[in-house]
Every structure is written in structure tokens, then in C-alpha cells.
C-alpha positions as CSV (number, residue, x, y, z in Angstrom):
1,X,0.0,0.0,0.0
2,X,3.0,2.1,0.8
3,X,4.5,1.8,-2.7
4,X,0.8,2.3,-4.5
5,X,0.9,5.5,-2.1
6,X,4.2,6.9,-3.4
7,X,3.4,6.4,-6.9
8,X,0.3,8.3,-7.2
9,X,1.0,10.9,-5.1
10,X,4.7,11.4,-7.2
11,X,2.4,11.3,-10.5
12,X,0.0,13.9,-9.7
13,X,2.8,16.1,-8.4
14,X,4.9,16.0,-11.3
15,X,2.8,15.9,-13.9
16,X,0.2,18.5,-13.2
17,X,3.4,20.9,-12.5
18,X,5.0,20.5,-16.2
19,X,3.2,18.9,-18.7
20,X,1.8,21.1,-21.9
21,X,0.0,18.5,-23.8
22,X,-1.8,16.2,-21.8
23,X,-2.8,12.4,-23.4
24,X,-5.0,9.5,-21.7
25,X,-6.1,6.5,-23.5
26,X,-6.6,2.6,-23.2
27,X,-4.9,-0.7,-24.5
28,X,-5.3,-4.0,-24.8
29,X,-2.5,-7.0,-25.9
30,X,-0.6,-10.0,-24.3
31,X,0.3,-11.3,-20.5
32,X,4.0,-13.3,-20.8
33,X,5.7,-14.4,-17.7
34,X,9.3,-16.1,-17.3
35,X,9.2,-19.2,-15.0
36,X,11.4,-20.1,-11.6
37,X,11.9,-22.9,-10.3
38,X,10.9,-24.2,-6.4
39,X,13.3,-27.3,-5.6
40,X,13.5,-29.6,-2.0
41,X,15.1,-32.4,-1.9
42,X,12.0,-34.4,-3.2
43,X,12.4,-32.7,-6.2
44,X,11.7,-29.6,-8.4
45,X,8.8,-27.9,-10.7
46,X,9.0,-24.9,-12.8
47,X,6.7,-22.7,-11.0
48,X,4.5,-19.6,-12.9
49,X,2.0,-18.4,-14.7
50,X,0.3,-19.1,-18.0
51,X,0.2,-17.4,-21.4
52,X,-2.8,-15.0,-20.8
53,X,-4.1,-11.1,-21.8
54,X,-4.2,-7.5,-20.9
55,X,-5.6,-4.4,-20.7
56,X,-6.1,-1.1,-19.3
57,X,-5.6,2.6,-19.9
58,X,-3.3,5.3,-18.9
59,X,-2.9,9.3,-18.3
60,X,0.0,12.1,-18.8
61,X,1.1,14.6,-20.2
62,X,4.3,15.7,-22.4
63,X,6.7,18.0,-19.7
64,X,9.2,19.2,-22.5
65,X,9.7,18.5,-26.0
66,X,10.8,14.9,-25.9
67,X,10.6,14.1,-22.9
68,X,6.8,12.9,-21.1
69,X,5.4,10.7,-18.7
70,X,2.6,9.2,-17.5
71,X,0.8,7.0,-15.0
72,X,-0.2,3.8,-15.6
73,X,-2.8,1.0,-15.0
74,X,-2.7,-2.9,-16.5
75,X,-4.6,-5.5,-15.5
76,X,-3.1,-9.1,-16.1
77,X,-4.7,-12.1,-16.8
78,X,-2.8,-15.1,-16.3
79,X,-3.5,-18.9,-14.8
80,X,-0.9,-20.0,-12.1
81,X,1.1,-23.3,-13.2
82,X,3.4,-26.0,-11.2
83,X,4.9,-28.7,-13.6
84,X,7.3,-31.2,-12.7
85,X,7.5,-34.5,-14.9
86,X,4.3,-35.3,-15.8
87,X,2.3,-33.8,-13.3
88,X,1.1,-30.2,-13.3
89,X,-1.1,-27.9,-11.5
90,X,-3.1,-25.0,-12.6
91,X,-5.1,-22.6,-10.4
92,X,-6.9,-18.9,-11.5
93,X,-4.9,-15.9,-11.1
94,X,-4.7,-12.4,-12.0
95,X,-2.6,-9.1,-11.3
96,X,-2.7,-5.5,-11.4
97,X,0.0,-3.4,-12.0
98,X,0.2,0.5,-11.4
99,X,3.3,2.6,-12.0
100,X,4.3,5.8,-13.3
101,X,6.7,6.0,-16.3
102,X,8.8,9.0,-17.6
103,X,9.0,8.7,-21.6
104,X,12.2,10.2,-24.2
105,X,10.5,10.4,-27.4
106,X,13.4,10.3,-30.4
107,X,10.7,12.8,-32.1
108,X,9.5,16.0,-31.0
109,X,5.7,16.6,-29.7
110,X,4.7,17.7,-33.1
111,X,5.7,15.0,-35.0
112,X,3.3,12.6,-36.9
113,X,5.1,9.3,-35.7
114,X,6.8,9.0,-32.5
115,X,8.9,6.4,-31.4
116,X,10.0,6.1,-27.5
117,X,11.7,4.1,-24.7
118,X,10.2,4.1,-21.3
119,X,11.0,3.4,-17.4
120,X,9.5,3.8,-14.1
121,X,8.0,2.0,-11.4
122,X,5.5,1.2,-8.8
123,X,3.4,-1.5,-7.7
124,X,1.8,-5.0,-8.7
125,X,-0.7,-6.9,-7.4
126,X,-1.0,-10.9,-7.7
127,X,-4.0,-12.8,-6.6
128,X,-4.8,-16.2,-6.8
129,X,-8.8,-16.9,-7.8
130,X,-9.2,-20.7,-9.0
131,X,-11.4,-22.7,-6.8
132,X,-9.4,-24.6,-3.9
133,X,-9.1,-28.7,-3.9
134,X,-8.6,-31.0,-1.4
135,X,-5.2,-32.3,-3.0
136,X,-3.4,-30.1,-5.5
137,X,-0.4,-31.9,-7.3
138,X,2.9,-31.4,-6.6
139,X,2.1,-30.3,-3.1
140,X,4.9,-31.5,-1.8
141,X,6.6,-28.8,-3.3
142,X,4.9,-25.9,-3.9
143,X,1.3,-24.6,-3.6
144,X,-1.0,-22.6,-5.8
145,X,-3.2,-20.4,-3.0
146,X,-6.3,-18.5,-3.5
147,X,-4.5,-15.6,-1.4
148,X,-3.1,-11.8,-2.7
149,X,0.1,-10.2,-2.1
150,X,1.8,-6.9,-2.9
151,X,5.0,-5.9,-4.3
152,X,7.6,-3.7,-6.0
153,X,7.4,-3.1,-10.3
154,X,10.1,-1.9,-11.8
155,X,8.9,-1.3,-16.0
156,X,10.8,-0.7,-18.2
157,X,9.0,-0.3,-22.6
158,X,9.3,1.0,-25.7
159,X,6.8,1.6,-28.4
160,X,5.7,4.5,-30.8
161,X,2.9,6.8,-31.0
162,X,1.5,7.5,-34.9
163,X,-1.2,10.8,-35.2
164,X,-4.2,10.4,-36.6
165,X,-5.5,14.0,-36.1
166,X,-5.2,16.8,-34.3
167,X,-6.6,14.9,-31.2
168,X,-6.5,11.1,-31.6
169,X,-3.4,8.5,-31.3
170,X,-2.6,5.1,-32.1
171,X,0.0,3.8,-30.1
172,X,1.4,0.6,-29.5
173,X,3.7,-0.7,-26.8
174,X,5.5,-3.6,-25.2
175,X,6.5,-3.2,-21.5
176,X,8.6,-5.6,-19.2
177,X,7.1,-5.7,-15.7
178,X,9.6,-7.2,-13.4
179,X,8.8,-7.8,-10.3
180,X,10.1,-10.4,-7.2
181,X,8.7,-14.1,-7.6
182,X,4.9,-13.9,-5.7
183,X,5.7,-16.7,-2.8
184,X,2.4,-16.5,-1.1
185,X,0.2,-16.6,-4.2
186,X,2.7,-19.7,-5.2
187,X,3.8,-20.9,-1.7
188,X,7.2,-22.9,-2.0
189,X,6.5,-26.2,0.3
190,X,8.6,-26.7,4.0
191,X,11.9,-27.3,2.7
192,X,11.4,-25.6,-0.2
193,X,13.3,-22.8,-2.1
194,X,12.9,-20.4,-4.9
195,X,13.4,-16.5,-5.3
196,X,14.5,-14.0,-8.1
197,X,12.1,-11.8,-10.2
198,X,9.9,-12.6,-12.5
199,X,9.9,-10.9,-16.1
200,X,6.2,-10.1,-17.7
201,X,6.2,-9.4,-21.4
202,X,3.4,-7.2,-22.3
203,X,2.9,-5.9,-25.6
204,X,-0.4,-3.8,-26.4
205,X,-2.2,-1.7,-29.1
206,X,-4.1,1.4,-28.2
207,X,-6.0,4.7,-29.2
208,X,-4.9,7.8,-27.2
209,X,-6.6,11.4,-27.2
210,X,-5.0,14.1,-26.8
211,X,-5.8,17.9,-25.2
């Protein structure tokens, strides 16, 4: 809650304070995570989430010629897996990521076509929503949970921005969202051990307005 905090009160005071051209729009694309993997001495299981999709929508502004930023909302729709062998395990999850991004355009504001790299940060949200079974496989060495947990995003994009008119954009983007490995939505078994961050590929196409 802390982090979620920080990043909206850092985006409503810097962005109000410069930006000239202000731009809010919404997306919608892909949801790719890397894996880990939870090992014990029973054994191991690559341990993650799912191809799955996105959306969401976004507000800022442009605070000098090529340089902008904005804040951020994506929700992520992605099942939670455990494979090991042959045996896997799949439970409902989801997460939400906020963050606030600054963006260097390599065209200025006016431009018709305007291709950028982004980075920022913020929070993301994980929670687990499949329906809970009596035995899940491969509990001996990890655990998908219906429970939520909280932590830090750094993102880090690119994309480009084309003008259709005076007012409307078409943008279309691909952001990495790492972020550390969720251990109480995925809940390594006694004994075992995993850790790291995760990488989530999101690429998305959008319209964006402009005033």
C-alpha cells in the first residue's frame, strides 16, 4: 500500500506541474511471464504463470519537448502453473500493476510518428482466484493459494505513438514488468526454495486522445 501511495501521489505532483499537452487513452495486448523454479530435496517444478491477456488505460502529459510521462494502470490475466514431470497444476490468477513511467521520445511533440523508450516503477498486485481442492499436485513442493500479495514493479518499454489527427493517437507498446517471484500466491513447500524476479512481457495496441 506504501509503494501504491508513493506512486500516485509522485504522479499527480509531477505531472500537473509540467506537462503542456496532456494524453490518456486505453490498450489492450498479451500477458508473458518467465518461470522459476521451487526445488526440496524431493524434487523440483517450474513454477509460474500461463500465457494469458491484458488491458487497461493510462494518463500524462508531455513536460518538454521529448521528454513525457505518464501514469499507468494494466490489468493481467494469467492462470498460475506447477509442472514437474508429468504432473502439473493449474489454479486462476490475475494481477494488477500501477506505475508511473517517464517517456524520451526520439521525435518532438509535433511529429506525426513517435517512437519512444520508457522506465518507471510502482506497484503490482498478484491474486490467486481458481477454486481450492482438497489435493493439489505437486504439493509437496509448492502450492498454488487463493490468497493476494503486494510488491515492487520496476517497467521498463518501448513503443511508438502514430497521429491520426489533431486529437487522436494510435500507439502501441511492449513493456517488461519485473517484479520479485509472488511466494504467497505460489507458496514454496517446508523445505522448499525459490526466489529471483519474474519478467512479464506485455505488448499492447491502443487509441490515445489528446488535449
Amino acid at each position: 500500500m506504501r509503494i501504491l501511495l508513493v506512486t500516485i501521489t509522485a504522479a499527480l505532483a509531477i505531472a500537473p506541474a509540467f506537462a503542456q499537452h496532456y494524453e490518456f487513452g486505453a490498450f489492450g495486448g498479451g500477458s508473458f511471464y518467465s518461470s522459476s523454479t521451487i526445488t526440496n530435496p524431493k524434487g523440483s517444478a517450474d513454477a509460474g504463470f500461463s500465457s494469458g491477456f491484458s488491458g487497461g488505460g493510462y494518463i500524462g502529459g508531455n513536460m518538454y519537448d521529448h521528454i513525457g510521462g505518464e501514469l499507468r494502470y494494466t490489468y493481467l490475466h494469467n492462470d498460475m502453473t506447477l509442472k514437474s514431470g508429468g504432473q502439473s497444476a493449474t489454479f486462476g490468477g490475475q494481477a494488477h500493476a500501477l506505475h508511473y513511467d517517464f517517456l524520451v521520445h526520439a521525435t518532438g511533440r509535433e511529429s506525426k510518428i513517435r517512437p519512444y523508450v520508457a522506465a518507471g516503477g510502482g506497484m503490482k498486485f498478484y491474486q490467486g482466484t481458481g477454486d481450492e481442492i482438497p489435493f493439489q499436485p505437486l504439493s509437496n513442493i509448492g502450492l498454488l493459494t487463493k490468497t493476494s500479495q503486494v510488491g515492487a514493479l520496476v517497467s521498463v518499454g518501448a513503443g511508438i505513438k502514430v497521429q491520426f489527427s489533431s486529437r487522436i493517437m494510435f500507439r502501441v507498446d511492449i513493456h517488461d514488468y519485473l517484479s520479485p517471484f509472488p511466494d504467497k500466491v505460489i507458496a514454496p513447500a517446508l523445505n522448499s526454495t525459490t526466489g529471483g524476479w519474474l519478467n512479464n512481457i506485455v505488448p499492447t495496441a491502443g487509441i490515445s486522445f489528446t488535449f
